[in-house]
N, C-alpha and C positions, 0 to 999 in steps of 0.2 A: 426534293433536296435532302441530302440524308446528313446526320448529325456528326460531328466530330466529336469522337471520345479520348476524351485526353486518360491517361493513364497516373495515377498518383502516386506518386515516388516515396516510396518506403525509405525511413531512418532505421539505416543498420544497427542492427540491435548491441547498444555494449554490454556486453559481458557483466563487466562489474556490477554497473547498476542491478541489471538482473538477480544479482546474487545476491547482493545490499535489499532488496526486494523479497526472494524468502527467508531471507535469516528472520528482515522484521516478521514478516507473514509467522514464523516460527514462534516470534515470542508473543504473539496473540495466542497462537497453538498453547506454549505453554501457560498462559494465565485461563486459560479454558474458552476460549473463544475460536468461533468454526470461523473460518475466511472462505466468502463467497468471491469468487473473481466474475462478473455478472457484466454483459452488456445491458443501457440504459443510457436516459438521460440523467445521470446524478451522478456525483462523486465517487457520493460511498458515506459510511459510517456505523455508528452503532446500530443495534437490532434486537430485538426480543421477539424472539416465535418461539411459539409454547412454552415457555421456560427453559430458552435453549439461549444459549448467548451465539449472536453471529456477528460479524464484521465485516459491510461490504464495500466492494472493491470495483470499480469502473473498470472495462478490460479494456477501453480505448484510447483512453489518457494518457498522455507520455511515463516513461518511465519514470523521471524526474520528477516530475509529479506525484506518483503513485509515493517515491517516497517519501516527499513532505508529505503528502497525507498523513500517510503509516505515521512517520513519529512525530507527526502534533496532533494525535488521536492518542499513540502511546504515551507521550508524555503527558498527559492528562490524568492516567492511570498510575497507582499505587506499583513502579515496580522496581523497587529500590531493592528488595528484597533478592530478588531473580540474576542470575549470572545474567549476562553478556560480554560480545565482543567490545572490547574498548573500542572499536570502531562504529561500531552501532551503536552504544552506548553515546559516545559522543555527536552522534547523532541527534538523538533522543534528546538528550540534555541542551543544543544548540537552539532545537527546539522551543524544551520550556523556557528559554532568557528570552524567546521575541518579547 
């Protein structure tokens, strides 16, 4: 009896998100944190190896996700200081009032 393989149907990737995706990945870049994008079973999050700051990242979790991650990890961090786009920024900040 031979098995039936179903096929799983991939969610077309949006754009946008995607992009809302490295800008945040950017502003980790710019506060000195490496961004690992890593298969596993976990999220993601902070890291320290060797005295290296890293940030990781699940590569299989929807996008949507990926970005609540990103900015309720970033809004945790001190970065008032740091330009962003008001649109990320508003992010970030939507964030910290949960």
């Amino acid at each position: 009896m031979s098995k039936v393989i179903k096929k799983v149907v991939q969610k077309p990737i949006d754009e946008k998100q995607e992009i809302i995706i490295s800008e945040l990945i950017e502003v980790f870049k710019g506060i000195g944190y490496e961004v690992r994008i890593e298969k596993g079973f976990f999220k993601g999050g902070f890291c320290l190896l060797r005295e290296q700051k890293l940030f990781l990242l699940n590569k299989n979790i929807e996008p949507a996700k990926k970005i609540n991650f990103l900015s309720k990890n970033l809004a945790e961090l001190e970065i008032d200081t740091i330009f962003l786009k008001p649109e990320i920024r508003d992010i970030i900040e939507r964030e910290k009032a949960k």
